[in-house]
C-alpha positions as CSV (number, residue, x, y, z in Angstrom):
1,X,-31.0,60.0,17.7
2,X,-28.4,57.3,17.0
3,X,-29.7,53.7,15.4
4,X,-30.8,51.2,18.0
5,X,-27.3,49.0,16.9
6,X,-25.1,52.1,16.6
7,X,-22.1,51.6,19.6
8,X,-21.3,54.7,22.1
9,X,-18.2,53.8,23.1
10,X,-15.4,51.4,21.8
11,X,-13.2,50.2,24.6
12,X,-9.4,51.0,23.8
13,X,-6.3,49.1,25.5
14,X,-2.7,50.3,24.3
15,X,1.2,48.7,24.9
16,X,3.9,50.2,23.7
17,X,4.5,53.9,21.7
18,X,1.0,55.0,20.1
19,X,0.1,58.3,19.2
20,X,-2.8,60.0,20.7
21,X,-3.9,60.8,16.5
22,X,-3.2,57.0,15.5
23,X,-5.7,56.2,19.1
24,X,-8.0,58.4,17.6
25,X,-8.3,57.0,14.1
26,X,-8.3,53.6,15.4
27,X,-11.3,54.1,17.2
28,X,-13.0,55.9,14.5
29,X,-12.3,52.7,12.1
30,X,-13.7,50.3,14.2
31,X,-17.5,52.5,15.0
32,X,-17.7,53.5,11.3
33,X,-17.7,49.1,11.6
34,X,-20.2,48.6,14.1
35,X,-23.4,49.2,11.8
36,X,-22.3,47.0,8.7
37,X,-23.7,43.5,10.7
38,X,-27.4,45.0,11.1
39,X,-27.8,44.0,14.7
40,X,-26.9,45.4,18.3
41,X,-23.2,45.7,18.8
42,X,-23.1,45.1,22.5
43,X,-19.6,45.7,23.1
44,X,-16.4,46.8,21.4
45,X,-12.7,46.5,22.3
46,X,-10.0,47.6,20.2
47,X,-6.1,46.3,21.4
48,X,-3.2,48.2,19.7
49,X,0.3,47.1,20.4
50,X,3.6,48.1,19.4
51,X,6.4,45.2,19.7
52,X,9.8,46.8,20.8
53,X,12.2,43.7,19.2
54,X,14.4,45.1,16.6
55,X,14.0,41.7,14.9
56,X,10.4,41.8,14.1
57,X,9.5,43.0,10.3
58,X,6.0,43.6,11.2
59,X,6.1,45.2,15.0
60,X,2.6,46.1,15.2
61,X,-0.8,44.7,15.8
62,X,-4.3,45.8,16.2
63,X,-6.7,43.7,17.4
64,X,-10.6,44.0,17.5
65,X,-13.6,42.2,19.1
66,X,-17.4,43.0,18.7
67,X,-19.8,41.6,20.6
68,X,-22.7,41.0,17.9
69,X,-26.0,40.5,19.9
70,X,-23.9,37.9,21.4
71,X,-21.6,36.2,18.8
72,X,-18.0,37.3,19.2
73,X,-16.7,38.7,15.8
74,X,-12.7,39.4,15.9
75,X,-9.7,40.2,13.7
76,X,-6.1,40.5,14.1
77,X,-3.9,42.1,11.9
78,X,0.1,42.9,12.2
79,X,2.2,45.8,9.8
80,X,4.9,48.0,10.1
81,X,3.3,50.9,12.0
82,X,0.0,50.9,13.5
83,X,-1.8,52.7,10.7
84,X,-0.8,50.0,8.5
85,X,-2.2,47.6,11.4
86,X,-5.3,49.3,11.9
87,X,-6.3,49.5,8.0
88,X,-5.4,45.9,7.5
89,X,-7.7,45.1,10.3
90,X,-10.8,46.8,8.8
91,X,-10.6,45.3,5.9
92,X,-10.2,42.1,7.3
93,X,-13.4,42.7,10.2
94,X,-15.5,44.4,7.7
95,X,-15.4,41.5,5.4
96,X,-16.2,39.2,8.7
97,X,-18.6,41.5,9.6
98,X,-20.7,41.6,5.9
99,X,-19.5,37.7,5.9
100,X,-22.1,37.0,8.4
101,X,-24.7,39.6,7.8
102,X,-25.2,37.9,4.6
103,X,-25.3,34.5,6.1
104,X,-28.1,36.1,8.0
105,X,-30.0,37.0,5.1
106,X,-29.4,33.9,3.4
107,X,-31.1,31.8,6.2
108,X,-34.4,33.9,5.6
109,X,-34.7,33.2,2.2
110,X,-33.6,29.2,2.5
111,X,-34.7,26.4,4.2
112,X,-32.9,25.3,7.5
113,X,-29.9,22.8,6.3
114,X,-29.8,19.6,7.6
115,X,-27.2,18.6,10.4
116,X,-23.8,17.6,9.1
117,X,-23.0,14.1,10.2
118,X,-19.6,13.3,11.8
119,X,-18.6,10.2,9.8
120,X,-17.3,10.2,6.1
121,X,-19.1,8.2,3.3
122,X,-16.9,4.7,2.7
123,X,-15.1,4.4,-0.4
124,X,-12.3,1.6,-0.5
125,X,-8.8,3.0,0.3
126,X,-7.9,2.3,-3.4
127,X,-10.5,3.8,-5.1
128,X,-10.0,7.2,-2.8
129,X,-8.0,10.1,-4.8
130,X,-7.2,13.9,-4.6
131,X,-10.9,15.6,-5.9
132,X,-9.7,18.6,-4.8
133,X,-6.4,21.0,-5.0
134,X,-6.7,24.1,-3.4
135,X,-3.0,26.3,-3.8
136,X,-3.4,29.4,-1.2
137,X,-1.3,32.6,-1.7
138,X,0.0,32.3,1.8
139,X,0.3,36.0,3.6
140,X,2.3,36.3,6.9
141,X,-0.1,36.5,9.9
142,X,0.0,35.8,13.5
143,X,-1.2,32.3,15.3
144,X,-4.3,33.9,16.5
145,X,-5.3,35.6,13.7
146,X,-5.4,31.5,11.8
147,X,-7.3,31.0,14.1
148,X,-9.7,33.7,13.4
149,X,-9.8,32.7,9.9
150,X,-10.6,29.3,10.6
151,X,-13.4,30.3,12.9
152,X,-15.1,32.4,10.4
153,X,-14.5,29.8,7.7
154,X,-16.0,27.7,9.7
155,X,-13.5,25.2,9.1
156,X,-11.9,22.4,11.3
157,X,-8.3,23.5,10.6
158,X,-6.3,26.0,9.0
159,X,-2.9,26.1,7.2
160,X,-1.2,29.8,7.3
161,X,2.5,30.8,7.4
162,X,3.7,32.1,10.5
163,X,4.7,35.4,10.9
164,X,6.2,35.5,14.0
165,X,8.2,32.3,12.9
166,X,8.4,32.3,8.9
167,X,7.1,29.1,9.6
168,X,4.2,27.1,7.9
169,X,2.2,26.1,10.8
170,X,-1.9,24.9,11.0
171,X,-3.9,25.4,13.5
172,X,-6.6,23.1,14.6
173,X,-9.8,21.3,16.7
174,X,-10.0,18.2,17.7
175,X,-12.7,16.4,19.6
176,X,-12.9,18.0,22.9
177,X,-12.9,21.6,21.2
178,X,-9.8,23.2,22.1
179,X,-7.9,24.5,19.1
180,X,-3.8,23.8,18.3
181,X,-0.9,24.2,16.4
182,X,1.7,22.6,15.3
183,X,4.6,21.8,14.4
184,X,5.2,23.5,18.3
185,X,8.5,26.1,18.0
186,X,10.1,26.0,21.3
187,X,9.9,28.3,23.8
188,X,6.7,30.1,22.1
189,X,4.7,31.6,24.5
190,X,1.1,30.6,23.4
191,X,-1.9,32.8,23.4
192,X,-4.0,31.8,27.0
193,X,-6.5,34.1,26.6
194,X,-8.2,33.2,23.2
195,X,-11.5,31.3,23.2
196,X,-10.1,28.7,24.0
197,X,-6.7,29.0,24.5
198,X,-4.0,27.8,22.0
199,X,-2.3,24.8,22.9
200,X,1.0,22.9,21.1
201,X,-0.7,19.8,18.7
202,X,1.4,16.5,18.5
203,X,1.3,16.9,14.9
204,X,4.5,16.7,13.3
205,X,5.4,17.8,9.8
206,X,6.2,14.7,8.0
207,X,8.4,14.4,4.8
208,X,6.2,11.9,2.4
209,X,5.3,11.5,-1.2
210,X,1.9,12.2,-1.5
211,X,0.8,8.6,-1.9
212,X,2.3,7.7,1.9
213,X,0.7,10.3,3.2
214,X,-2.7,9.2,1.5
215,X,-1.9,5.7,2.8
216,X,-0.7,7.5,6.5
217,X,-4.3,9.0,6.6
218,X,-5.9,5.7,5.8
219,X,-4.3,4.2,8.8
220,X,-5.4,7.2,11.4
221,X,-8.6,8.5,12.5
222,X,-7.1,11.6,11.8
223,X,-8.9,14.8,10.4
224,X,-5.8,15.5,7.8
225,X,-1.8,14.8,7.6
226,X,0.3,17.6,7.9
227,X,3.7,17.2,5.3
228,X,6.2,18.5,3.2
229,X,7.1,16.7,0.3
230,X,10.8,15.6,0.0
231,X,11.2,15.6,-3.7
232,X,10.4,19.2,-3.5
233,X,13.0,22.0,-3.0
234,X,10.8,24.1,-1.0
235,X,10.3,22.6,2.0
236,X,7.0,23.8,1.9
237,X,3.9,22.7,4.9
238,X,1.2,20.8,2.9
239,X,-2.4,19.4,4.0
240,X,-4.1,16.4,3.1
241,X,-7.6,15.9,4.9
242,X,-10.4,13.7,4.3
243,X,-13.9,14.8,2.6
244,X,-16.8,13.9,3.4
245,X,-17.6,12.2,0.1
246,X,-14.4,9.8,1.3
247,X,-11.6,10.9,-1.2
248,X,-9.3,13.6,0.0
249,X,-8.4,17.2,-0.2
250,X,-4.9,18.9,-1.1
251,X,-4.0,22.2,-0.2
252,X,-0.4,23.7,-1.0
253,X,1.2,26.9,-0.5
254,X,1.5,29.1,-3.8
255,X,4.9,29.0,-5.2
């Protein structure tokens, strides 16, 4: 007799050229997946797609969701055939998947944290400074697998590079809890049927110095500033955002 969260079937929906052996393996992956999160895996679909564009260096993408006894758990993943895909993409939802099954366990053993509150402690504009810089090793991935990350970070933004676009982007919340992007690319055709969908930000990517985009943040409500700076020959996407302690945060692309 199977275990009470084992799943019978994983639902599979295909585009493009995949072989039946490639099908087969997928599905495999993602049940082997379904009992690392210790609780009743209500539902599991599995999208594998093969983009036909001669341009594209990474043409396929695997996709997975798990229902977890009601909490959505996904990952995306792109590569140069669908094996590569499909590997990538266990990696990435087991990690999600023992992510949260130790959250899980850490509740049991901790007492229940206090709320966050939304403001930010005040400290004068001239006593605020970088207290963190965080330099990420930036790997190609798709818009909604950012935002997959920043879901299961947990975080309120996310700065990836593009790999549809070779483009640093970040995607976001705001207020009303619809997530963007920016800067927008023209023409894209966003994801609408993400939870919630993607939409195009106003953000822009500005080109300041570090201390005008400290003082551009001071004069916004804003969560972070989105820039490149101009003294640089990279041209790489940076973020500054506030902290809760009320000095900011830096994170850069590695070189």
């Amino acid at each position: 007799m199977g275990k009470p969260h084992a799943v019978c079937e994983v639902e599979l929906l295909t585009r493009g050229v995949i072989t039946q052996r490639d099908r087969k393996q997928a599905i495999e992956k993602v049940q082997a997946l379904c009992e690392l999160g210790h609780e009743p895996v209500l539902a599991a679909v599995l999208k594998l797609k093969v983009r036909t564009k001669a341009t594209l260096e990474l043409p396929a993408i695997a996709e997975a969701s798990l229902d977890l006894n009601g909490t959505p758990i996904r990952a995306h993943a792109t590569g140069h055939s669908i094996t590569e895909a499909v590997d990538l993409l266990h990696d990435r939802l087991s990690r999600r998947l023992r992510r949260r099954r130790d959250r899980l366990e850490d509740r049991h053993h901790e007492p229940e944290p206090t709320p966050n509150h939304a403001g930010y402690s005040a400290v004068p504009s001239d006593e605020r400074e970088v207290v963190r810089h965080k330099t990420l090793a930036m790997h190609p991935m798709s818009l909604e697998e950012a935002a997959d990350e920043m879901d299961q970070l947990d975080h309120g933004f996310y700065l990836f590079l593009d790999a549809d676009h070779d483009l640093d982007r970040v995607v976001y919340r705001n207020g009303d809890g619809s997530i963007y992007v920016v800067p927008a690319v023209a023409g894209e055709d966003l994801p609408g049927d993400t939870r919630p969908p993607i939409r195009s930000g106003s953000v822009v990517l500005s080109h300041l110095p570090l201390t005008e985009a400290e003082a551009l943040l001071d004069e916004t409500d804003d969560a972070f500033v989105f820039f490149a700076d101009p003294d640089s020959d990279l041209d790489r996407g940076n973020v500054l955002y506030r902290r809760f302690d009320g000095h900011y945060g830096l994170i850069t692309p590695a070189v």
